[in-house]
C-alpha positions in Angstrom: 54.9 82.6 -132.3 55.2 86.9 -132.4 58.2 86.4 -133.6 60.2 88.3 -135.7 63.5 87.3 -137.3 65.9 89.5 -140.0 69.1 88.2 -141.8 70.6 90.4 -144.3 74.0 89.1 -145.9 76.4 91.2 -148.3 79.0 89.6 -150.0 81.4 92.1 -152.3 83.8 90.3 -154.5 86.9 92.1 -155.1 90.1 91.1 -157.4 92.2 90.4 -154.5 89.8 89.3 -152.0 86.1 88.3 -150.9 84.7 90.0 -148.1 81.2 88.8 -146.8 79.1 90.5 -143.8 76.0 89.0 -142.7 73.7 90.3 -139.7 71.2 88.2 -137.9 68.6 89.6 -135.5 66.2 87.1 -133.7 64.1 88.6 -131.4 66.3 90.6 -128.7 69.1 88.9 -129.9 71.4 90.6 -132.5 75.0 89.0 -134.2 77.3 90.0 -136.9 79.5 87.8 -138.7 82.3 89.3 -141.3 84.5 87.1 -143.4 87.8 88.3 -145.5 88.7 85.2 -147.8 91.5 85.3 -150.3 94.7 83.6 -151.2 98.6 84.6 -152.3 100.9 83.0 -154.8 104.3 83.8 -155.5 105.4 83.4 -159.6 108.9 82.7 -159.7 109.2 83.7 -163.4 108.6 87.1 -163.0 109.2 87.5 -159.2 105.5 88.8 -158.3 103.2 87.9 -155.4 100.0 87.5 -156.9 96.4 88.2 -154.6 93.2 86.1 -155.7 90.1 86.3 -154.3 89.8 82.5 -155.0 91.6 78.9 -153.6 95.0 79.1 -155.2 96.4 75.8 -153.4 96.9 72.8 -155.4 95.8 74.5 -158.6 98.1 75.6 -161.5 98.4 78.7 -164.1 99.7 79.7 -166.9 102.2 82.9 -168.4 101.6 83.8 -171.3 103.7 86.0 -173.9 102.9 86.8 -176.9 105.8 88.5 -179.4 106.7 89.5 -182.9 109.4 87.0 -184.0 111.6 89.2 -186.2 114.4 87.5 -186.0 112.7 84.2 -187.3 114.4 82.3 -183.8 112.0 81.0 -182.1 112.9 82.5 -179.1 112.1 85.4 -177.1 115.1 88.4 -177.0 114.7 91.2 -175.3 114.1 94.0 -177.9 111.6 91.9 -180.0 107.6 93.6 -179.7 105.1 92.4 -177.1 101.9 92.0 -178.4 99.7 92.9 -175.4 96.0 91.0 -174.4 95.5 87.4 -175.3 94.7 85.1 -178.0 94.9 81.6 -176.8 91.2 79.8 -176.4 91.3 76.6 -174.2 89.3 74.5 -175.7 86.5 73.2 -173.5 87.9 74.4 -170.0 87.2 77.2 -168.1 90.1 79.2 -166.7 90.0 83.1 -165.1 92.2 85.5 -166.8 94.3 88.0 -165.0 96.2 90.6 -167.0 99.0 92.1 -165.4 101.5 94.7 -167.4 102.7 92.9 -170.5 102.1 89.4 -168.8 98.5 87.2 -169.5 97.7 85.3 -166.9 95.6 82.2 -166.8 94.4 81.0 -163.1 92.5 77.6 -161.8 93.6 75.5 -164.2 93.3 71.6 -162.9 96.9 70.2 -162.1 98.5 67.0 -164.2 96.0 67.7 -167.0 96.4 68.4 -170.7 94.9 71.8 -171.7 94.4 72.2 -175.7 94.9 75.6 -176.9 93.7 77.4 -179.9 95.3 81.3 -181.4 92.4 83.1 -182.2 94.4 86.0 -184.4 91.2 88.2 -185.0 92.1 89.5 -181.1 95.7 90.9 -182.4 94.9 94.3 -183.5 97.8 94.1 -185.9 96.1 92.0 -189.1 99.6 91.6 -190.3 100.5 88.6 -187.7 100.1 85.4 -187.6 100.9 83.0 -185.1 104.0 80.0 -186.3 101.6 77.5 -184.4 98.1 77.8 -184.6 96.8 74.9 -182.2 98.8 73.2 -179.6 98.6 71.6 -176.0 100.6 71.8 -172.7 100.5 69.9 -169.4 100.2 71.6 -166.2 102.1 71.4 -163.2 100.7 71.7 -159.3 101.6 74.9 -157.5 103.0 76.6 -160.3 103.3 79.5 -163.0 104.1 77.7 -166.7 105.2 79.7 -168.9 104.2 79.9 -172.0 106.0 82.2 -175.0 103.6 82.5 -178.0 105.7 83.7 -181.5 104.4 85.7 -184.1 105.7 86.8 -187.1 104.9 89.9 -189.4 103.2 88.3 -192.8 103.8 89.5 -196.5 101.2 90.8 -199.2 101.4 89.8 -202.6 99.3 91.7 -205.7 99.5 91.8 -209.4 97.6 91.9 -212.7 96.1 89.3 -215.5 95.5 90.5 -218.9 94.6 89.1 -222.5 96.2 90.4 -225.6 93.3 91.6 -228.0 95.0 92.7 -230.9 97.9 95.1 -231.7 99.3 96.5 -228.1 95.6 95.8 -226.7 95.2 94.1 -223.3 92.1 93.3 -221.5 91.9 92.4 -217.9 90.1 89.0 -216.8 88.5 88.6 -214.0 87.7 85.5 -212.4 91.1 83.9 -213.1 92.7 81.1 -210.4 96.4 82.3 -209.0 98.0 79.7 -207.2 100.6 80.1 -204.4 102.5 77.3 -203.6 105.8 76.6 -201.0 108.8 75.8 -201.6 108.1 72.0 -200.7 105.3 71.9 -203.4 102.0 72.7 -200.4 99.5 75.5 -202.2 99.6 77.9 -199.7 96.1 79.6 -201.3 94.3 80.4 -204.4 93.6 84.6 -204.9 91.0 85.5 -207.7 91.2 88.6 -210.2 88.8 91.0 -209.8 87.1 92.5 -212.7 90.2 95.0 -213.4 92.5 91.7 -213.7 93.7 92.5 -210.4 94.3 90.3 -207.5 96.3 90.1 -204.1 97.0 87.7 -201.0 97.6 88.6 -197.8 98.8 86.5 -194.5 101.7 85.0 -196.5 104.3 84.0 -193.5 107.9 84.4 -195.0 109.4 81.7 -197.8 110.0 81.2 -201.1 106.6 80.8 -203.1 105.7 79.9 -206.8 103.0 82.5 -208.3 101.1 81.2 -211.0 97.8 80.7 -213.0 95.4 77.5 -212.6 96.6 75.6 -215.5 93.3 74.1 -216.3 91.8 77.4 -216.8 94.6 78.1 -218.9 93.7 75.3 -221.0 90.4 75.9 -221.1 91.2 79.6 -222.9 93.8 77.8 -225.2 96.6 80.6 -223.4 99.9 80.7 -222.8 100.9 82.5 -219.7 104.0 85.2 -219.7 105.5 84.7 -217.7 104.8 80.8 -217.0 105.1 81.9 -212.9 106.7 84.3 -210.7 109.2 82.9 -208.0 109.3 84.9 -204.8 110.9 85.4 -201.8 109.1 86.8 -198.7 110.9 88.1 -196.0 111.3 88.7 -192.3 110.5 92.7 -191.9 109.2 94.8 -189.0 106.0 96.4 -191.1 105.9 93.4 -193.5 107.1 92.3 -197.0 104.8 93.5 -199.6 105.6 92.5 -203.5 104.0 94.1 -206.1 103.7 94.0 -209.7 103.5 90.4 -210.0 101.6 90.5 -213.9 100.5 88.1 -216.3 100.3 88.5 -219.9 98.3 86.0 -221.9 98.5 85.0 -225.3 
């Protein structure tokens, strides 16, 4: 037909807003559309208007806060650390983050529906927390912020020694040797190893009052008495962490 048409469309997505601009030339005829698409929210928790360059009617998000505990409450006060990023993983959903100051934001999240949550701890730069609640689930509400306070608390470390007496004031270390650490309520918490000093620690111990002790069957199996039979412990709520040392075995 010696015709000779041209459309050229850009389209630059920005945090707040999209902007799109497409020009159309047909012949001797030239037009130019531009669009600016966005929407606002307003969070009543913290008191922010909140910009996305996506359809924020009808959907739902999420706060989320994530502190040291070191008080043991529960609950959030005021002077207790803010761990800043995000560990919770919903499982099988997809959601868009937005990180603002100490706050983690979740965004387009389905309204009415159960979300399942999982604390991936390798994201906390501090290997020394641990999270009271590992997996959990919340429902969401329509046109609305839920917030969402995450506790963690500051773990204790736990090392000692296993040795055999060989003769006259001669010990020998022994490597390879069980060391339970059970709760209070009678749940082993973990098993640690001794390395081929006699050595052995544990870390990630949330605070309680443990029994340390050696595998009794492998005990058996030597024909050994333990001294002492176990070590009762108590860790405790600090800001750096409880660490216990010294926590030896002599056996006979």
């Amino acid at each position: 037909s010696e015709q000779t048409s041209l459309d050229i469309g850009v389209v630059m997505d920005f945090e707040r807003f999209r902007s799109s601009t497409n020009v159309r030339s047909n012949s001797s005829v030239i037009s130019l559309s531009h669009n600016v698409r966005g929407s606002y929210a307003y969070d009543f928790n913290t008191n922010e208007g909140l910009w996305d360059n996506r359809q924020q009617v009808g959907k739902s998000g999420l706060n989320i806060r994530m502190y040291v505990d070191e008080n043991n409450s529960g609950e959030y006060d005021e002077d207790e650390q803010i761990i800043p990023g995000n560990a919770l993983t919903a499982v099988n959903a997809s959601t868009r983050n937005i990180e603002k100051s100490e706050i983690h934001r979740l965004t387009q999240l389905q309204p009415f529906r159960r979300y399942n949550f999982v604390v991936n701890e390798a994201k906390v730069n501090n290997p020394m927390l641990v999270a009271k609640i590992k997996e959990f689930s919340i429902v969401t509400d329509p046109n609305r912020y839920k917030w969402l306070d995450v506790p963690f608390y500051t773990t204790g470390i736990i090392d000692g020694s296993v040795a055999l007496v060989k003769g006259e004031n001669q010990l020998s270390p022994i490597s390879g040797l069980k060391i339970n650490i059970v709760q209070e309520d009678g749940i082993v918490l973990g098993v640690a190893r001794t390395f081929s000093d006699g050595s052995y620690y544990f870390m990630e111990i949330p605070p309680g009052i443990y029994e340390v002790s050696i595998d009794e069957r492998q005990l058996e199996f030597l024909g050994k008495l333990s001294s002492p039979a176990s070590h009762i412990i108590e860790v405790k709520v600090t800001e750096d962490g409880d660490f216990i040392e010294g926590l030896d075995f002599i056996l006979e």
